[in-house]
TORKOL-4160 file (C-alpha; in steps of 0.2 Angstrom, whole numbers, padded with zeros to 4 digits, m for minus):
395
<pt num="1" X="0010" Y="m0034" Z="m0232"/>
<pt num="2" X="0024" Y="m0037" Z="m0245"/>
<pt num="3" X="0044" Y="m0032" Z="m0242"/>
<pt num="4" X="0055" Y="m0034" Z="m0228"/>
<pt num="5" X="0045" Y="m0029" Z="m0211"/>
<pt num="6" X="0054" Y="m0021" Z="m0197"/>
<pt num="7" X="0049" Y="m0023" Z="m0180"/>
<pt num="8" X="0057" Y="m0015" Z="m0163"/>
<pt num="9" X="0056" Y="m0021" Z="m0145"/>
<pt num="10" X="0059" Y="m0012" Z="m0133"/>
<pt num="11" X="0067" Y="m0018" Z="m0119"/>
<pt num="12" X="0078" Y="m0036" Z="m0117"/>
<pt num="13" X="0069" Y="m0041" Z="m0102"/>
<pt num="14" X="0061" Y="m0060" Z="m0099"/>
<pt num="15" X="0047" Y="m0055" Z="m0109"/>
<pt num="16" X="0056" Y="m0042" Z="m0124"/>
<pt num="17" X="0069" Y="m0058" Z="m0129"/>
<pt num="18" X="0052" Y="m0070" Z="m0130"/>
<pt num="19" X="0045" Y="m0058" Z="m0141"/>
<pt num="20" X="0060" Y="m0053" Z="m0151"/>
<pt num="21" X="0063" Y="m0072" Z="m0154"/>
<pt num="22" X="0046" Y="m0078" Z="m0157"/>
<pt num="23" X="0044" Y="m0063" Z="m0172"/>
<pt num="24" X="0059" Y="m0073" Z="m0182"/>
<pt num="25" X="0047" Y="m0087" Z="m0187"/>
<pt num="26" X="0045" Y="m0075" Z="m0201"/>
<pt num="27" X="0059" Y="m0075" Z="m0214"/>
<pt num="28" X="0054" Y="m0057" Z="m0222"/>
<pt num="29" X="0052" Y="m0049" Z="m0203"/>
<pt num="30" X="0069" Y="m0041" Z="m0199"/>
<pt num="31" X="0068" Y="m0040" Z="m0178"/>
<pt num="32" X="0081" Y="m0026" Z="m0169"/>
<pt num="33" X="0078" Y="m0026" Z="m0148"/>
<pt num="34" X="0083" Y="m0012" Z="m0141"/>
<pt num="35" X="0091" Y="m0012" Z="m0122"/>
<pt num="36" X="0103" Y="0000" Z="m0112"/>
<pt num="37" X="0113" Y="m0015" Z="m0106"/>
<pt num="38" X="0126" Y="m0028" Z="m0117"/>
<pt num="39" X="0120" Y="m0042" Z="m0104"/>
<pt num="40" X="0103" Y="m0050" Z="m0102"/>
<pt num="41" X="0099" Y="m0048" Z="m0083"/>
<pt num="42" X="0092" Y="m0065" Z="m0073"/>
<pt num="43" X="0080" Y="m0050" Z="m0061"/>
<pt num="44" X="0073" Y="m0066" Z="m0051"/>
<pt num="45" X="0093" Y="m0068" Z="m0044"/>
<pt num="46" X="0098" Y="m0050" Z="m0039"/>
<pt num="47" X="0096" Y="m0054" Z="m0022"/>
<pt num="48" X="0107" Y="m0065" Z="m0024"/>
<pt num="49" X="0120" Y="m0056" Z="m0034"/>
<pt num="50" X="0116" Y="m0041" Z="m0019"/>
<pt num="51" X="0120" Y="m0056" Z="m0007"/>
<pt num="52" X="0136" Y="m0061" Z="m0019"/>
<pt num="53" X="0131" Y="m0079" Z="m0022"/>
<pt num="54" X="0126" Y="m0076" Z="m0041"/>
<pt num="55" X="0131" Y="m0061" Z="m0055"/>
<pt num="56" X="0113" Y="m0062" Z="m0061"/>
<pt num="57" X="0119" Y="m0060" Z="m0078"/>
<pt num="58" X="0118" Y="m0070" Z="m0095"/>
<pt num="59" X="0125" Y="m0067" Z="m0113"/>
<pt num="60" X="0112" Y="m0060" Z="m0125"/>
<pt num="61" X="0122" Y="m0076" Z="m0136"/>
<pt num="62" X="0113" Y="m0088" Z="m0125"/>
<pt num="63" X="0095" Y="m0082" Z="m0126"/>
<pt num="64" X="0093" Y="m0071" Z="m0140"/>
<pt num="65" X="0091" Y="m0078" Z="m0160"/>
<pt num="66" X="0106" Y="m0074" Z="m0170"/>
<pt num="67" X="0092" Y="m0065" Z="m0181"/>
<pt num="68" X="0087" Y="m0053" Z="m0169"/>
<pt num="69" X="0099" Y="m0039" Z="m0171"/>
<pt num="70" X="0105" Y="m0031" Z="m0153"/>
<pt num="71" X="0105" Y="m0012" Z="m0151"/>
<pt num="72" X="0114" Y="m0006" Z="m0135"/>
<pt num="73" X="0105" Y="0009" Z="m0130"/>
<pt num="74" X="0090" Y="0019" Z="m0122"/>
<pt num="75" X="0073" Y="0023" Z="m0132"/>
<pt num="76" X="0068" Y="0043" Z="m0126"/>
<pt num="77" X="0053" Y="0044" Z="m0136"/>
<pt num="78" X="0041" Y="0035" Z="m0147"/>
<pt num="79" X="0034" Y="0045" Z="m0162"/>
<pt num="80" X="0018" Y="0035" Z="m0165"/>
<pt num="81" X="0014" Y="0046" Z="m0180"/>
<pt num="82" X="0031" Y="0043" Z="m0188"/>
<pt num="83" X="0031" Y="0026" Z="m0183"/>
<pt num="84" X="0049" Y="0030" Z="m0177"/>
<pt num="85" X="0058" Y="0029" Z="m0160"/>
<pt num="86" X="0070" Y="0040" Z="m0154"/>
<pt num="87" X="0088" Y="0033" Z="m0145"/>
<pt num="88" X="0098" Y="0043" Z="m0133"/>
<pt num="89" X="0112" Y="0044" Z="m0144"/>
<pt num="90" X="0103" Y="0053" Z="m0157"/>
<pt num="91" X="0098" Y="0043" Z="m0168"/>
<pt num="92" X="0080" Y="0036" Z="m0173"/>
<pt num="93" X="0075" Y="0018" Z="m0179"/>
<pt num="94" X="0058" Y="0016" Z="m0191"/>
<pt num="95" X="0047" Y="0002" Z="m0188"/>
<pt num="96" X="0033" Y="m0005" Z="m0196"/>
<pt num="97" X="0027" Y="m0014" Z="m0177"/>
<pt num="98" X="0033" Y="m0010" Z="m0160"/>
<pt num="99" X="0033" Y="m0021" Z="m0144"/>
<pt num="100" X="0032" Y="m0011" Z="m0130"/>
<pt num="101" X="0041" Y="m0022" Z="m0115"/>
<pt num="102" X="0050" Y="m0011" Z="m0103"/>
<pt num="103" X="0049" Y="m0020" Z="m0089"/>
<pt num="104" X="0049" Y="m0011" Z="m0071"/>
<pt num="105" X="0061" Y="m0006" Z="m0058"/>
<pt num="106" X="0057" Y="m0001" Z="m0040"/>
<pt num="107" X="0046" Y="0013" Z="m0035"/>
<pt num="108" X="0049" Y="0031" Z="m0031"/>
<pt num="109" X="0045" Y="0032" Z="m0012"/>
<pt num="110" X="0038" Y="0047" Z="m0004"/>
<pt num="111" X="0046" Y="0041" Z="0012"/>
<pt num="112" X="0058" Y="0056" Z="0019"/>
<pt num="113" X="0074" Y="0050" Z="0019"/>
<pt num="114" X="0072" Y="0036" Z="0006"/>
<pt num="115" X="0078" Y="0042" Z="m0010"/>
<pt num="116" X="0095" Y="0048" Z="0000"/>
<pt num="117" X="0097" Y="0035" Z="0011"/>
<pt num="118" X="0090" Y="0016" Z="0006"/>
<pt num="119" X="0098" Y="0005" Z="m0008"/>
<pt num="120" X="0084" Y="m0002" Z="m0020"/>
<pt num="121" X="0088" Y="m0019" Z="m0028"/>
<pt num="122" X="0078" Y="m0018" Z="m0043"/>
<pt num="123" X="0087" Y="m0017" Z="m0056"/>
<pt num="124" X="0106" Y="m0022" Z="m0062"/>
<pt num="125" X="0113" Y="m0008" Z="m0057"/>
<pt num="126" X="0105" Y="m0005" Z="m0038"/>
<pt num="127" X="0108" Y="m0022" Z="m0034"/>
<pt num="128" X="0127" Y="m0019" Z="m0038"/>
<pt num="129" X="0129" Y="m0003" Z="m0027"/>
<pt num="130" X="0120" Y="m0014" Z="m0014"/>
<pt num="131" X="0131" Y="m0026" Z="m0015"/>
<pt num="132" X="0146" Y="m0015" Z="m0013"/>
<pt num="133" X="0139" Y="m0007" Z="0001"/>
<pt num="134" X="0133" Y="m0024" Z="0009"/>
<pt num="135" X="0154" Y="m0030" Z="0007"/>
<pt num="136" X="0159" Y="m0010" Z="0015"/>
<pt num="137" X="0146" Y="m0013" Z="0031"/>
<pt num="138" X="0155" Y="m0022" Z="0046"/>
<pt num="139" X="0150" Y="m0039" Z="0049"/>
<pt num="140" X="0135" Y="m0033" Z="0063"/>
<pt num="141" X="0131" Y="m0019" Z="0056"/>
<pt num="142" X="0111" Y="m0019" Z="0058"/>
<pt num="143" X="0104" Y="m0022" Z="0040"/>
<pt num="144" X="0087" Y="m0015" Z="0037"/>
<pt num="145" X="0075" Y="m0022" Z="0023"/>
<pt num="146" X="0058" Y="m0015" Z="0018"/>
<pt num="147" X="0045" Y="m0023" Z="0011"/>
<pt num="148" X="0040" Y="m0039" Z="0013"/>
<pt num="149" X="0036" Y="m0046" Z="m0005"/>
<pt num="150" X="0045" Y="m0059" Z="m0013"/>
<pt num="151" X="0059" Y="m0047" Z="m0014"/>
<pt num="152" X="0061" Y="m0041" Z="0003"/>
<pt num="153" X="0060" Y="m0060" Z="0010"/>
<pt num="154" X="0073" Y="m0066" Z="m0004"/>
<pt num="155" X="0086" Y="m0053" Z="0001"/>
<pt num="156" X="0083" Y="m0054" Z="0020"/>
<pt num="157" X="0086" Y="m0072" Z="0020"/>
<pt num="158" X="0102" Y="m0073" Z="0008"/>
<pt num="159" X="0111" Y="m0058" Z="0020"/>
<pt num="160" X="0105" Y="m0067" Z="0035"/>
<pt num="161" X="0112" Y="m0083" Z="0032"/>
<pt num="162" X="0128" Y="m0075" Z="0026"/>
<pt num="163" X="0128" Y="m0069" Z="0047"/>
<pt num="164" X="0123" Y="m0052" Z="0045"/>
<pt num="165" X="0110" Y="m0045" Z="0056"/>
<pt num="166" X="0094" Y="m0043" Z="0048"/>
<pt num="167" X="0077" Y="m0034" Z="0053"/>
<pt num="168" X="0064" Y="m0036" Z="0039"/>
<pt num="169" X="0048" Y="m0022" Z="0040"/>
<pt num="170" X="0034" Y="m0028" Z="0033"/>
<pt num="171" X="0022" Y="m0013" Z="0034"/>
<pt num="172" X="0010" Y="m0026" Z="0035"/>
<pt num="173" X="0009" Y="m0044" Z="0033"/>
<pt num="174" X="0024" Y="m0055" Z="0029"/>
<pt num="175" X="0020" Y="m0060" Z="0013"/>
<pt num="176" X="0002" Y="m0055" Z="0009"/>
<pt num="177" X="0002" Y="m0065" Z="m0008"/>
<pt num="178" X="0005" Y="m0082" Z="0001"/>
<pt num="179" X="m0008" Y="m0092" Z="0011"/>
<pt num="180" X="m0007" Y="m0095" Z="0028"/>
<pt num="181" X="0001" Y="m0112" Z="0027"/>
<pt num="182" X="0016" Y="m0105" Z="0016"/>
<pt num="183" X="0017" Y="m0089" Z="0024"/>
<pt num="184" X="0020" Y="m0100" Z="0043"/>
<pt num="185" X="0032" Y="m0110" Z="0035"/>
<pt num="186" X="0044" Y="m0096" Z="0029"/>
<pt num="187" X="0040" Y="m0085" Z="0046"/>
<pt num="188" X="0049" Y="m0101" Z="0052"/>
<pt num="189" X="0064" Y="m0100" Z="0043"/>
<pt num="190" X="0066" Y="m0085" Z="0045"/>
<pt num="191" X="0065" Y="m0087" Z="0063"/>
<pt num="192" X="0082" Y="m0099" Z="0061"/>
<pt num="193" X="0091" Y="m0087" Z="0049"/>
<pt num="194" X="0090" Y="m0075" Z="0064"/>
<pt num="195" X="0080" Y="m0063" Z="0056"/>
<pt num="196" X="0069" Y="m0052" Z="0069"/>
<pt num="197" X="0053" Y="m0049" Z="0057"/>
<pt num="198" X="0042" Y="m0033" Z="0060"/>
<pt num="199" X="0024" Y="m0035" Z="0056"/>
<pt num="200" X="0009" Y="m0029" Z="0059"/>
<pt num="201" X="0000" Y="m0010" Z="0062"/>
<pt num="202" X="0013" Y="0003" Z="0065"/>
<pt num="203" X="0027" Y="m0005" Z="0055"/>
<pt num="204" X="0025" Y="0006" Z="0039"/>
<pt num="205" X="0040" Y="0015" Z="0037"/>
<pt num="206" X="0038" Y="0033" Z="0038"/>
<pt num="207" X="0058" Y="0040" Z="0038"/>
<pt num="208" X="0076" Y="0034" Z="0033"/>
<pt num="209" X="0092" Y="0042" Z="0040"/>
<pt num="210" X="0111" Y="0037" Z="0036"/>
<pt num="211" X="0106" Y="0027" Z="0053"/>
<pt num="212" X="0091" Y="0022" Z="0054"/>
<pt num="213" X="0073" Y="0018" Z="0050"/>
<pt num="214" X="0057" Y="0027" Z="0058"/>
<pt num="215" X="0043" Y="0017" Z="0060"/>
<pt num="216" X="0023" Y="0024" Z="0061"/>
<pt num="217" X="0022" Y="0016" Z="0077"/>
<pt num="218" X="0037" Y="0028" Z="0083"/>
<pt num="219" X="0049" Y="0015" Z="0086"/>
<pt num="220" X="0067" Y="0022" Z="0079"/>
<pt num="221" X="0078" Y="0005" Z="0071"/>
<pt num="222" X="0094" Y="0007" Z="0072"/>
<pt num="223" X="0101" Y="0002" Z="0054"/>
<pt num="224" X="0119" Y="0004" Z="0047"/>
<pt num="225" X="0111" Y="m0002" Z="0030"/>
<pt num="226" X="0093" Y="0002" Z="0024"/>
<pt num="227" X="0088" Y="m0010" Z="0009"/>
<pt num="228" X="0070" Y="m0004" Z="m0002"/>
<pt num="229" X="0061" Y="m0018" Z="m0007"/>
<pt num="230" X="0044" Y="m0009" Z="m0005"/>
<pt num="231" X="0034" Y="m0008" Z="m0023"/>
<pt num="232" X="0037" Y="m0009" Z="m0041"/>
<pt num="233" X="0035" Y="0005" Z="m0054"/>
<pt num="234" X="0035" Y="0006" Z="m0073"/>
<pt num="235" X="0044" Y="0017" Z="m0085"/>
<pt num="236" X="0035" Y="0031" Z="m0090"/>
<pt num="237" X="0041" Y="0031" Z="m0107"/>
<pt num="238" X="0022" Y="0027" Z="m0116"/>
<pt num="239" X="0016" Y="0042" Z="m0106"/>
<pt num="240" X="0029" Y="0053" Z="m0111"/>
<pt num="241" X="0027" Y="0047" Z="m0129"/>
<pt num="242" X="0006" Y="0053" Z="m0127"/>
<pt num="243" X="0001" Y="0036" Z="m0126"/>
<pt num="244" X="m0014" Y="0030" Z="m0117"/>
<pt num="245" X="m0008" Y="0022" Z="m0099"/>
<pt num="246" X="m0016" Y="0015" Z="m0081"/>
<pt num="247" X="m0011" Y="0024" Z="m0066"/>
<pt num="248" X="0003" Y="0015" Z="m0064"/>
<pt num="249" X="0010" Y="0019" Z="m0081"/>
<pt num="250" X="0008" Y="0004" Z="m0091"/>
<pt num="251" X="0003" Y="0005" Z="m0110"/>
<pt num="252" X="m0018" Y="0004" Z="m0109"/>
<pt num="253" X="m0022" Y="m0013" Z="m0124"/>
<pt num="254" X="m0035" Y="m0022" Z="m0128"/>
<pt num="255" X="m0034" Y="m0045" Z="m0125"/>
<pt num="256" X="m0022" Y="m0044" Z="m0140"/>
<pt num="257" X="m0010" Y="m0031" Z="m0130"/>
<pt num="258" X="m0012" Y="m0022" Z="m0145"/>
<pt num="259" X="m0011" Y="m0002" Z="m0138"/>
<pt num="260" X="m0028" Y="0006" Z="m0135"/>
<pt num="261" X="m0021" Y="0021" Z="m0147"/>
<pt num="262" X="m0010" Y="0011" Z="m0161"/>
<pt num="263" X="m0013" Y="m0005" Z="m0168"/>
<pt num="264" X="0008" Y="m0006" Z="m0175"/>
<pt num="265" X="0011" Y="m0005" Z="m0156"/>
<pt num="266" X="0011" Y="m0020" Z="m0146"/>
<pt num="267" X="0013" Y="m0022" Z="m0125"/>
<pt num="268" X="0022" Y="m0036" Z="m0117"/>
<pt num="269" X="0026" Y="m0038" Z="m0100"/>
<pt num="270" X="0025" Y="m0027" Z="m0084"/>
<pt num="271" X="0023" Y="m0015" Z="m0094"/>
<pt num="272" X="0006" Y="m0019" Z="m0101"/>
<pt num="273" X="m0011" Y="m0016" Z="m0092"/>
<pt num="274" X="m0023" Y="m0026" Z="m0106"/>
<pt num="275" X="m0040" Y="m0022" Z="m0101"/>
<pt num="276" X="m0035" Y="m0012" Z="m0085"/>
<pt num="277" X="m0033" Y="m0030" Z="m0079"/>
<pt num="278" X="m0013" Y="m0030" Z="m0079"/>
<pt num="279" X="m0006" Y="m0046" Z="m0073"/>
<pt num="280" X="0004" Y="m0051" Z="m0058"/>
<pt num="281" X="0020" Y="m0042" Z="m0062"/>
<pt num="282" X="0034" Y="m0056" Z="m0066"/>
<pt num="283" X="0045" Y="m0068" Z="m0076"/>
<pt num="284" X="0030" Y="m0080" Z="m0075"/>
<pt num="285" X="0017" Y="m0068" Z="m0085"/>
<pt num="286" X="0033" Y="m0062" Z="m0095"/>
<pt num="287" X="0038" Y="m0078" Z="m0101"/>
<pt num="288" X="0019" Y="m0079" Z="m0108"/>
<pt num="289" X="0013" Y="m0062" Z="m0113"/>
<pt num="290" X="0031" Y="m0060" Z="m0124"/>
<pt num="291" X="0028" Y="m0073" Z="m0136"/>
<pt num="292" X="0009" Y="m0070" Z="m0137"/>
<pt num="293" X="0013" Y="m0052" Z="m0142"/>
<pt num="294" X="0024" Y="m0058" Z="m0156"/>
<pt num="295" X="0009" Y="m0069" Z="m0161"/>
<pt num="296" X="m0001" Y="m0054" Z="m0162"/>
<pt num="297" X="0011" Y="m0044" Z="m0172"/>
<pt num="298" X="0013" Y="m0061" Z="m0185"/>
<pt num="299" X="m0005" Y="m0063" Z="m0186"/>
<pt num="300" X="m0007" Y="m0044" Z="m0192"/>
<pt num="301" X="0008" Y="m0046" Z="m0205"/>
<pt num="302" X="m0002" Y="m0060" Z="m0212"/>
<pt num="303" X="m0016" Y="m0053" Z="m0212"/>
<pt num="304" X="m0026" Y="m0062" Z="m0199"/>
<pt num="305" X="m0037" Y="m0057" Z="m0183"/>
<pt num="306" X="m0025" Y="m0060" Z="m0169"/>
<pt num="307" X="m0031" Y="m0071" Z="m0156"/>
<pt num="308" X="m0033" Y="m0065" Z="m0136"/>
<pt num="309" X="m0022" Y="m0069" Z="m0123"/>
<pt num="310" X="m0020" Y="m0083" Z="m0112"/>
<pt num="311" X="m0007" Y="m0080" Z="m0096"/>
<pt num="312" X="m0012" Y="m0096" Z="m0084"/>
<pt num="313" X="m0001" Y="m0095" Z="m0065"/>
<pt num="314" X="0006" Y="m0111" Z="m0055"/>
<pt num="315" X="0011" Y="m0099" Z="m0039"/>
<pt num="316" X="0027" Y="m0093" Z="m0033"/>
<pt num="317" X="0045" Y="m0097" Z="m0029"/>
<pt num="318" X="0055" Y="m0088" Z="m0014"/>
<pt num="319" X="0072" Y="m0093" Z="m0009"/>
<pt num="320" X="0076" Y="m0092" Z="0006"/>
<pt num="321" X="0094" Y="m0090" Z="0005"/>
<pt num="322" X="0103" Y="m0105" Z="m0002"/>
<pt num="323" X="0098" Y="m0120" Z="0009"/>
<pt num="324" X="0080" Y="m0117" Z="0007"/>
<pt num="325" X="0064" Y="m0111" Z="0000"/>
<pt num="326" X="0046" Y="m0111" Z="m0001"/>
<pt num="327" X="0036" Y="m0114" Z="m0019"/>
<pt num="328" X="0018" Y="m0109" Z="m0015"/>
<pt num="329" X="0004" Y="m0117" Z="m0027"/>
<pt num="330" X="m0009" Y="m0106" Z="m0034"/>
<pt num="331" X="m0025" Y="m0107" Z="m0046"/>
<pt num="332" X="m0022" Y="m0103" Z="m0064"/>
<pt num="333" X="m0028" Y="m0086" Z="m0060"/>
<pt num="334" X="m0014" Y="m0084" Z="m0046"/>
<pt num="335" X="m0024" Y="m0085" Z="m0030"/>
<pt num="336" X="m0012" Y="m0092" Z="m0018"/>
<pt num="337" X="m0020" Y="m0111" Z="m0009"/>
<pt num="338" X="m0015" Y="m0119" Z="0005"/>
<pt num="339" X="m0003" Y="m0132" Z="m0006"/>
<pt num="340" X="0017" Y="m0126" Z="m0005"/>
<pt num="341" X="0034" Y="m0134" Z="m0005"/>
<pt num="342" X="0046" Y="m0129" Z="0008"/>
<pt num="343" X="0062" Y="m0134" Z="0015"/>
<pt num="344" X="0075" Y="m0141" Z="0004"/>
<pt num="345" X="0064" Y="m0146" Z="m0010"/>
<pt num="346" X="0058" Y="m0128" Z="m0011"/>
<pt num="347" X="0076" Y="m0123" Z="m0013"/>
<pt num="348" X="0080" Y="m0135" Z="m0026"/>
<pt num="349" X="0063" Y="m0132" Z="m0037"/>
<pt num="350" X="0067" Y="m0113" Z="m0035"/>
<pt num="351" X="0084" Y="m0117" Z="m0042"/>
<pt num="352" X="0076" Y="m0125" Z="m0057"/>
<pt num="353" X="0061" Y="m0112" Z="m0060"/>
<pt num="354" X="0078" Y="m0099" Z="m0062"/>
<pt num="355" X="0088" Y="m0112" Z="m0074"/>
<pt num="356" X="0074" Y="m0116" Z="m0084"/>
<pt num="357" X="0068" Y="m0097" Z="m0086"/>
<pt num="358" X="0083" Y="m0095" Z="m0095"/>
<pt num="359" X="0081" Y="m0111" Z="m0104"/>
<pt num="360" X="0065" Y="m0106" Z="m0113"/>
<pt num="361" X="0070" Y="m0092" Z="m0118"/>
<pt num="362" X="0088" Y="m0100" Z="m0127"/>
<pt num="363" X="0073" Y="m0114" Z="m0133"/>
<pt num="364" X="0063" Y="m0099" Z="m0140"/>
<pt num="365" X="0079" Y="m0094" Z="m0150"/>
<pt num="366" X="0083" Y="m0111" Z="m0158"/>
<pt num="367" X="0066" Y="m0115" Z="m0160"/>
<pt num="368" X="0053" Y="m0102" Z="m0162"/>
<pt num="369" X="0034" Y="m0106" Z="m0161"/>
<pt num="370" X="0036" Y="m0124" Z="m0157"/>
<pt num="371" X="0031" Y="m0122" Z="m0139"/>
<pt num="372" X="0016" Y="m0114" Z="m0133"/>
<pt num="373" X="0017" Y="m0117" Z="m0114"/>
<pt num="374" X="0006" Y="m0106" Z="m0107"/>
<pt num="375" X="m0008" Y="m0112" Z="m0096"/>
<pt num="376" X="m0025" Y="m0105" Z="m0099"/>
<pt num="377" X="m0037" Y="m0094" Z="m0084"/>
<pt num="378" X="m0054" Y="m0097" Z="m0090"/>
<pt num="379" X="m0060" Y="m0085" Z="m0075"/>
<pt num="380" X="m0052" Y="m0071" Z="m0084"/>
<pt num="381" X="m0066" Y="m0070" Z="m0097"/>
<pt num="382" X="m0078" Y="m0070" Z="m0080"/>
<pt num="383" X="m0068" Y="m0055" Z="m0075"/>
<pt num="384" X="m0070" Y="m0045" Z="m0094"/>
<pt num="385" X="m0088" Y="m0049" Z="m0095"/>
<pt num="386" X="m0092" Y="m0040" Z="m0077"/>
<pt num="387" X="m0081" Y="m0027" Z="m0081"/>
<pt num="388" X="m0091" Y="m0025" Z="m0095"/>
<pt num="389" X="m0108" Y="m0026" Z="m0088"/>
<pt num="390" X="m0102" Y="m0013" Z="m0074"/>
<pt num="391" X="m0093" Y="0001" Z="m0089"/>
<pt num="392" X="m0113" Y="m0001" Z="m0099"/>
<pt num="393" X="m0122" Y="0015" Z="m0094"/>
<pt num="394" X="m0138" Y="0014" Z="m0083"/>
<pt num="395" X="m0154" Y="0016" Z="m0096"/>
């Protein structure tokens, strides 16, 4: 390919701003990143911004390439065909390639009440209405938090320590990722934040009221203040855009996250299903898969074969609150083990996953390509080989 290349990402998330500086290792490829927000949003804090101990925000000047061009505004449609996408404000930008990294944002709930009545703290935007309403409530105002995901223990624990009253639903087990070891460890300190935790049959919630939460079980919580916590959707921009998705929504690709439908469109993220084996949704698999689709974009322009991916896990980080925390060790192919870090020293490691998140991707910017971090899961290939052998027809 001779000329200037353009290329368009979609969404200034962990992993669109990996991908959007990794694609300036070429000098002819001209990158534009498109995102509804002038400030990069730090999504693993917003409990803590909904808490008010952080602002969960950074300039785009501190982790985006000077070379990447910032377009403040919210892609409506992709036109595949026309290689063109199509902005709110009217206008529409050509691209020669185009990453597809959305991100995600909490799920529509079918729960009554819900939609009306439950603050989400997904994105930017929920987490400071939250936060207002969290500074409105009286100090003992029964909080309620659903789900208990990484999420729903983050934010129970910052608002409990701060003194409020905090009952976390689980609709199930307290985090079901974590093994049993972990899991105990921040049941514990929970326990000492003064948070009553509800697990178990019969906890999944099945209404929300301006005052409370109903419980499948029939109990009726009283709660001044419902926080949703429960499940993580995607955009359906690809679907609207009649690309091929899961069932979740994310943009179907091959091991290249090239789209199933369009090699000039490209999937990073949460937003990607490669496969139908999507990866844990994250910073973690965002920080890898962003750069990777990059790579495979590059390798196109150049024309070379691109090379599969690689996304390798070391486990999880939850805060609990600002004194402590748990890191819980996992294989490279994210199954939780019986190794984890709690107490202070899971607070402080926690604190320095957060920093250096942002760090890489400010690295990225100054230095693309020179780092290649990303540890390999060689029990992925097992995984595509079955798949494969149980897709193959009977004969």
């Amino acid at each position: 390919m001779s000329g200037n290349i353009d290329v368009v990402v979609i969404g200034g998330g962990y992993a669109g701003v990996m991908a959007a500086n990794r694609l300036t290792r070429r000098a002819d490829v001209t990158v534009t990143l498109i995102n509804p927000r002038a400030t990069f949003v730090e999504r693993i804090r917003l409990h803590q911004l909904a808490s008010g101990t952080h602002d969960a925000v950074a300039d785009y000047r501190k982790v985006l390439s000077e070379r990447v061009r910032l377009v403040v505004d919210t892609v409506t449609r992709i036109d595949a065909a026309g290689r063109t996408v199509l902005l709110r404000d009217g206008d529409a930008l050509y691209y020669d390639y185009l990453v597809y990294a959305v991100g995600s944002g909490s799920a529509d709930s079918a729960v009554p009440g819900a939609a009306e009545y439950a603050y989400p703290v997904a994105s930017l935007e929920q987490a400071r209405r939250l936060r207002a309403a969290v500074d409105a409530a009286p100090a003992q105002a029964a909080v309620t938090v659903v789900g208990a995901g990484p999420s729903g223990i983050e934010t129970a624990a910052e608002l409990a320590e701060q003194g409020r009253v905090v009952t976390l639903v689980c609709g199930g087990v307290l985090g079901s990722y974590l093994h049993p070891r972990g899991r105990r460890s921040i049941a514990k300190r929970l326990t000492r934040l003064g948070v009553t935790v509800l697990e178990g049959g019969g906890t999944e919630v099945t209404g929300v009221s301006a005052d409370a939460v109903r419980l499948a079980d029939g109990r009726v919580l009283p709660s001044a203040l419902t926080i949703w916590t429960a499940g993580f959707g995607v955009p359906d921009l690809a679907a609207r855009s009649g690309l091929s998705t899961d069932a979740a929504g994310r943009l179907r690709t091959d091991e290249t996250l090239t789209s199933l439908d369009d090699e000039r469109v490209i999937a990073a993220g949460d937003s990607a299903a490669p496969s139908d084996l999507p990866f844990r949704m994250g910073c973690q698999s965002a920080v890898q898969t962003g750069p990777q689709a990059a790579e495979t974009v590059l390798s196109r322009i150049a024309g070379n074969k691109p090379a599969t991916i690689d996304v390798g896990f070391a486990g999880q980080c939850i805060s609990l609150g600002r004194g402590a925390g748990v890191f819980q060790f996992s294989s490279k192919d994210d199954r939780a083990n019986k190794q984890y870090l709690g107490g202070r020293p899971g607070a402080l490691l926690k604190e320095a996953v957060c920093w250096s998140t942002v760090w890489q991707l400010s690295y990225e910017a100054r230095k693309p390509g020179v780092r290649t971090w990303w540890s390999k899961d060689p029990k992925r290939r097992e995984l595509l080989r079955a798949a494969s052998t149980e897709a193959q027809p009977i004969r």
